[in-house]
Phi, psi and omega in degrees: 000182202252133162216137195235158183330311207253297194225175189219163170250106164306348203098305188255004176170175170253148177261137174267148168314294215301311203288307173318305172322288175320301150305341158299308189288328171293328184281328183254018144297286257279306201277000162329311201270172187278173211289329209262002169257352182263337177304167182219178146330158165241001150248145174216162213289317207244055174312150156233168171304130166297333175264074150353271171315340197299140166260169194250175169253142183265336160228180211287303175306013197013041167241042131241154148294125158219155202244128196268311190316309194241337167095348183302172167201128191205145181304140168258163197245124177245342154317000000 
């Protein structure tokens, strides 16, 4: 897959590095604590995405990126 400075492609979307990195790291505090302290509801007021990180096209013509999580952004190259 095409992977550019800022992000990368999986195949199934593009990813920002920085924020995957970052989430990683969190997840692997989270499971540090045992199993009866990271559960939570299983409803919440404030869902969020499980793909943090999946970045949007930021215009209509889809060659820039944006990482909805960090606000970066950067052009693909479509060539």
């Amino acid at each position: 897959m095409q992977e550019i400075e800022l992000f990368y492609n999986d195949g199934t979307g593009w990813f920002c590095k920085q924020c995957e990195k970052e989430i990683g790291l969190q997840k692997e505090l989270e499971h540090a604590h045992a199993r009866f302290f990271r559960e939570g509801e299983a409803e919440s007021k404030f869902p969020s995405l499980a793909d943090q990180a999946r970045a949007k096209w930021l215009d209509r013509i889809a060659e820039i990126l944006i990482c909805p999580r960090c606000g970066i952004t950067e052009k693909v190259d479509k060539h």
